[in-house]
N, C-alpha and C positions, 0 to 999 in steps of 0.2 A: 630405375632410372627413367623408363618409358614413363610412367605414372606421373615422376613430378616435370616432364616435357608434358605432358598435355595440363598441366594444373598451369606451366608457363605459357602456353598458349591461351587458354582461359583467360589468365592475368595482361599478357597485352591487350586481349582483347577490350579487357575494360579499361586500359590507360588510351588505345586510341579514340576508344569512345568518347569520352569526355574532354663558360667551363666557372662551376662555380670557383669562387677563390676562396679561402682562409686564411688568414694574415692576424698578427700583433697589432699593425699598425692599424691606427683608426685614421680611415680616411673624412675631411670634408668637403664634398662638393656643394657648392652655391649655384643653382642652374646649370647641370652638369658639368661646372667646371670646376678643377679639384683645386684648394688650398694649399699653396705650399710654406709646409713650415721648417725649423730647422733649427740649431742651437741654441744661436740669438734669440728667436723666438720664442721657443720653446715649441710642443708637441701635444695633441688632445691625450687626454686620458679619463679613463673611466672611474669614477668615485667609490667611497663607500655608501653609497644610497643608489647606486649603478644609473649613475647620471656622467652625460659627455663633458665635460669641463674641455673647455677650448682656448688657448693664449687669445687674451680680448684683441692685441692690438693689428693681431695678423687676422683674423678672424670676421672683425668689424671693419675693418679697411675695406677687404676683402670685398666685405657686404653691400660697400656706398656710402659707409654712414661717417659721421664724423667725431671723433672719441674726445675725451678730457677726461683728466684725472682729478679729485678734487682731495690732494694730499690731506687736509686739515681732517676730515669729516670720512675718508678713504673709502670715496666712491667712485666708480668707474661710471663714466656720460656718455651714452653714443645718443648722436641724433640724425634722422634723414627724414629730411621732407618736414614736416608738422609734427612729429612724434620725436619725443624724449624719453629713453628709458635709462634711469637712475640704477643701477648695481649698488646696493651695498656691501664693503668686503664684510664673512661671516656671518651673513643674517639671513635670514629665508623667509626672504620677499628684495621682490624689488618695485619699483614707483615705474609709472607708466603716465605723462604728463598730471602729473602733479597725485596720481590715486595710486594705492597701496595696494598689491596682488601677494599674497601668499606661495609660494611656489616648498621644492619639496629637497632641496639641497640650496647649500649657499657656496660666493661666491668666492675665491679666494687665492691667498698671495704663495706661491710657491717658489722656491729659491730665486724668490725678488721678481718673480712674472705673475701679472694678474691672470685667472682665469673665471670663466664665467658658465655658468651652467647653458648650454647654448640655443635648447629647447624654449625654455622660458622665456631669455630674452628675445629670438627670434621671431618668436610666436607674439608676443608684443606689438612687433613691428608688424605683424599683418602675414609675414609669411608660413608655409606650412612645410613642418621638420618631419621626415621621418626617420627611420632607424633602419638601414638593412644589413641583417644580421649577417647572410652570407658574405658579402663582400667588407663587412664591417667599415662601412660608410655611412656619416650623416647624410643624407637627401635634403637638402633646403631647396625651396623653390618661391622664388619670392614672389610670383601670380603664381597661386593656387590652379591645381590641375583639375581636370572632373576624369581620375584614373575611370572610376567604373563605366563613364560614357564612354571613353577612348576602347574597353576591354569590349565593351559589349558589341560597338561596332565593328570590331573585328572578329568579333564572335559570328556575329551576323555573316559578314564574310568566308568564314568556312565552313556554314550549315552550307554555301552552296559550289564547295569544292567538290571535281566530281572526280579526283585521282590526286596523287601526291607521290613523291619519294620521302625516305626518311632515313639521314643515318645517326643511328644512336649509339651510344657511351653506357653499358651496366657496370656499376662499380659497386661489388659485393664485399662485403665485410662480415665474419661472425671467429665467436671464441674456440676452437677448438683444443681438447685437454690434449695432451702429450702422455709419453710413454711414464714419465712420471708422477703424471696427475698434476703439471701445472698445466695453467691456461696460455694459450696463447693465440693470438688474434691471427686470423688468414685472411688477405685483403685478392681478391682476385675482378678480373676486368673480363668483359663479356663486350664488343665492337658486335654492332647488327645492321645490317641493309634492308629496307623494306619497300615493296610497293605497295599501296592500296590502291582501290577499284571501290567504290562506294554505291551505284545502284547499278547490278546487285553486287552487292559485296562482293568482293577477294582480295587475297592477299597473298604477297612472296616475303618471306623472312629468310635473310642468311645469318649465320653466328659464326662467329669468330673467336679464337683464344688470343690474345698477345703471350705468344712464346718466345719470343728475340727481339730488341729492334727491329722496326719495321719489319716485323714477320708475325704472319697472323697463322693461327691452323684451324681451318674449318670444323664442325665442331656438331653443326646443325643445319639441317635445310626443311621450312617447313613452308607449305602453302593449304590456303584455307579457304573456303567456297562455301556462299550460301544461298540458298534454294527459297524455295517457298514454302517447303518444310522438312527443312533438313539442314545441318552444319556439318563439314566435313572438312576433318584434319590431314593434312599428306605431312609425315616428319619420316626427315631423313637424319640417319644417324651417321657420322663418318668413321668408316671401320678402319685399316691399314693399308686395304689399296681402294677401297670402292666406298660407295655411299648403302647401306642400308635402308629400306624403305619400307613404311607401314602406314598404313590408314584406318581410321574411323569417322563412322557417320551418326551424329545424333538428332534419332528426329524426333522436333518436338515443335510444334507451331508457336508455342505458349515463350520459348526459348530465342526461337527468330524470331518474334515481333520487336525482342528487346534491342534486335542485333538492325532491324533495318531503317532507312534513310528516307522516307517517302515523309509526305508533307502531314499529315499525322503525326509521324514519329519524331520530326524535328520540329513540330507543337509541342507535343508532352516536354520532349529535351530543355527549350526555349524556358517553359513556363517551371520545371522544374530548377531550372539554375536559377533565375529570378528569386526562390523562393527558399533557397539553401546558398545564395551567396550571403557570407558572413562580410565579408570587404574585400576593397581590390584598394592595390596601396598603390602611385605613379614613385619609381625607383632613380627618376633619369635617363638623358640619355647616354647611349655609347655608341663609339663608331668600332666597326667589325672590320676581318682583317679585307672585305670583300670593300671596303669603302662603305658600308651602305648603316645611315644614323638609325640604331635601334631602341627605342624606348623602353627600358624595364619595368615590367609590373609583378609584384607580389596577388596571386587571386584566393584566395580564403573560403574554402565552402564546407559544408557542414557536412560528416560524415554521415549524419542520418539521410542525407539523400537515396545511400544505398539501400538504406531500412526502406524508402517508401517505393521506390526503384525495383529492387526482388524483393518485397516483402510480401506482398500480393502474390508474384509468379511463384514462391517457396511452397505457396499453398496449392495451390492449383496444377503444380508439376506432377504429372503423371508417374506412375509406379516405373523404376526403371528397367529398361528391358537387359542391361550389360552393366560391366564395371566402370566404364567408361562415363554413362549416362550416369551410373550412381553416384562417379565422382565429382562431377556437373551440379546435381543434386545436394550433395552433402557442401561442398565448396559455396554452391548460394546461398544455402542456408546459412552457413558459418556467419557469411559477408552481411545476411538481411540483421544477425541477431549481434553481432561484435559491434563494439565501442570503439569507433575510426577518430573519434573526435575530429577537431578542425583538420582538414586536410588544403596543405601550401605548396600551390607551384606558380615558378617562378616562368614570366612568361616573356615573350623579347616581339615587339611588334617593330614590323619595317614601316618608320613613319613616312615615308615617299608611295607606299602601297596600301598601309593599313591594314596590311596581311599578316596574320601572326607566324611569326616564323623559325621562333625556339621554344623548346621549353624545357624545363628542368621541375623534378618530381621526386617527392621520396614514396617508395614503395615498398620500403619496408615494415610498415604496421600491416599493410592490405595482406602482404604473402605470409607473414606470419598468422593473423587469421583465421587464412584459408586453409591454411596447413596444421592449426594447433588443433582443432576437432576432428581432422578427419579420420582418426583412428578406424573407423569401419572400413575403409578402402586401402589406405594407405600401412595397414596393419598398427598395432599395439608398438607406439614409441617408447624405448627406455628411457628413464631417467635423464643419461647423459645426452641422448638426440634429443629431447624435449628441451634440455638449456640450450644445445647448439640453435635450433631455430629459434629460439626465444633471443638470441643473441644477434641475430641477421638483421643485416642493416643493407639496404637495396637501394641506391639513385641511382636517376636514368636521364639523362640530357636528349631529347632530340633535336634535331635540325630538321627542317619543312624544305621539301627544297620541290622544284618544278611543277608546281600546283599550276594543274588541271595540264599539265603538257606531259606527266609519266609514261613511260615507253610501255606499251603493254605487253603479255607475257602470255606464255602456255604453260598448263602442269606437266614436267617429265613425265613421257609415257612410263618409264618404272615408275613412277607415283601411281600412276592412274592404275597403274594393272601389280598393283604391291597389296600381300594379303593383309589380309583386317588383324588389328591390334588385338580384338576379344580373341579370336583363333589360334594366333600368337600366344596367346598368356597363357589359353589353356594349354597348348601343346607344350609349353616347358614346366608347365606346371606336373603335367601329366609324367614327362622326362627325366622330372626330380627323381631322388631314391628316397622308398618310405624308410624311415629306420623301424627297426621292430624288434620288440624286447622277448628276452629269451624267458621260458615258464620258469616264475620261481623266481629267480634273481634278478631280476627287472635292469640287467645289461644289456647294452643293445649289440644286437647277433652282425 
């Protein structure tokens, strides 16, 4: 259990570095405001060529534009401003003042309601459709956004955050088999409070279990300190009446450089996300229950960041001195050589401050990863532990709260004066019983 707490401390470490919905319904918003549809109308739905079909008449109203039907010839007309776009029902294409576009679904009549493929034609008009899948809403914005300018400046804004609070949401899922050998899914929640301290680093993490309504049970307390050549973990573990407390320190310069905030290192950061941003998509806005208009963006970057990021330090890391550092070790490795592919979070900027102020992330490729090579540290996984982690699915929502005002803190003197993790392992290791087989019949005595 110690082992994969510090593989989770590792793992935050790299998500601070760098409430979803699910629904049937398709929602559409026109400049974040949402379409209402309903019997009469009818309702979007998604096609067989997984294209949004949208009731024309609620849909284009909606939009500004002005519709007509042209019974004879069964073409649906919207027009606004100087732009005509012609629908014809069942064909794939539609006319755009008077010129012929090919598109990749067509149009059509559903118990007596036109619908329209809504991409296509909106896109016609000049404006820009997106798709977002979490909250399964179209995005139309009819002045185009410049999402990556709006992302970038508030990126800019927290290279020069010097503290923060965060409370975060883990929401773990994976298969685990039963006493019979079926499978069945265990869905469990992890609530976390954190503060950060940015030059020089530190950090307080609390965890939580949701056990009851509104009732949480501590679970974890971890804080983490960085030196000038040194990182060091304090995790408390909660026992039945007290907290548990152990420490390690790994020093390695080559390790903290990756980890600190000085104007060099928020160079490299800068120039590297420029160059592994795949896209940043403008979602809309929403308002939050605090009153305050937050703009959604999807940011898209390329998993090989991490390859050029430890791909170099994998090399150059020194022999490890503990199991600790070995685990540090073999976990970068894993992360410089695995295939993260595109990695999507979901980002919520306050447009009154231009401070980013949520975010949402899946984290379940990165932990699986880190964990599917480690067999040298973590021991030789069977079979059926190698599906369960292959099966872990991990998001994590934060919320930014009190940038550059965080209250700051001390480590519990039991943290500070709590024995080292390597010392700990051996001594229970040592505690263990050997088994030992008896001459001859290789029973154990």
């Amino acid at each position: 259990m110690k082992k994969f707490v510090f593989v989770l401390s590792l793992v935050l470490i790299l998500a601070l570095s760098s409430v979803t919905a699910f629904a049937d319904e398709i929602i559409i918003n026109i400049d974040s405001v949402k379409v209402e549809f309903n019997d009469d109308l009818g309702f979007p739905f998604i096609d067989e060529n997984s294209r949004t079909q949208v009731p024309f008449r609620a849909t284009l109203e909606k939009y500004g534009a002005q519709i007509d039907w042209n019974n004879e010839s069964r073409i649906a007309i919207a027009t606004k401003g100087d732009i005509v776009v012609e629908v014809p029902i069942d064909e794939n294409y539609i006319v755009k003042n008077g010129e012929k576009t090919t598109v990749d679904t067509a149009a059509r009549i559903v118990n007596g309601r036109t619908y329209l493929p809504i991409r296509a034609v909106l896109e016609a008009f000049g404006s820009e459709v997106q798709w977002d899948s979490q909250l399964n809403t179209v995005v139309i914005t009819t002045v185009p956004v410049d999402a990556k300018a709006i992302y970038s400046k508030a990126a800019e804004k927290s290279y020069a955050w010097k503290n923060y609070d965060v409370k975060a949401t883990v929401d773990l899922s994976m298969n685990i088999p039963d006493d019979t050998g079926s499978v069945q899914k265990m869905d469990m929640s992890m609530n976390m409070d954190m503060t950060i301290f940015m030059n020089p680093f530190k950090a307080k993490i609390k965890a939580a279990m949701p056990v009851a309504e509104e009732f949480l049970q501590p679970v974890m307390e971890m804080y983490m300190t960085v030196d000038k050549d040194s990182y060091t973990t304090y995790m408390g573990m909660s026992g039945d009446t007290d907290v548990n407390w152990m420490k390690q320190t790994i020093k390695d310069e080559t390790l903290i450089d990756l980890m600190k905030n000085d104007e060099e290192a928020i160079k490299k950061s800068k120039e590297l996300a420029e160059k592994y941003t795949e896209d940043v998509k403008y979602f809309g806005k929403y308002t939050d229950e605090a009153g305050r208009t937050l703009l959604r963006l999807q940011y898209t970057m390329s998993g090989d960041i991490y390859k050029e990021l430890l791909g170099d330090y994998s090399e150059l890391m020194p022999e490890p001195a503990n199991e600790q550092e070995a685990m540090t070790v073999e976990m970068i490795k894993n992360i410089a050589n695995a295939d993260l592919g595109d990695l999507k979070y979901i980002i919520y900027i306050d447009e009154a401050t231009g401070e980013i102020v949520k975010m949402e992330m899946d984290l379940g490729n990165m932990i699986v990863s880190m964990l599917s090579g480690m067999t040298g540290v973590l021991g030789e996984m069977p079979p059926e532990a190698a599906e369960i982690i292959n099966s872990l699915e991990a998001k994590m929502v934060m919320e930014i709260l009190n940038i550059n005002n965080a209250k700051d803190f001390e480590i519990p003197k039991e943290a500070l004066n709590a024995p080292d993790a390597d010392e700990m392992l051996k001594e229970l290791e040592q505690s263990e019983p050997v088994e030992e087989k008896a001459p001859g019949n290789g029973e154990v005595r």
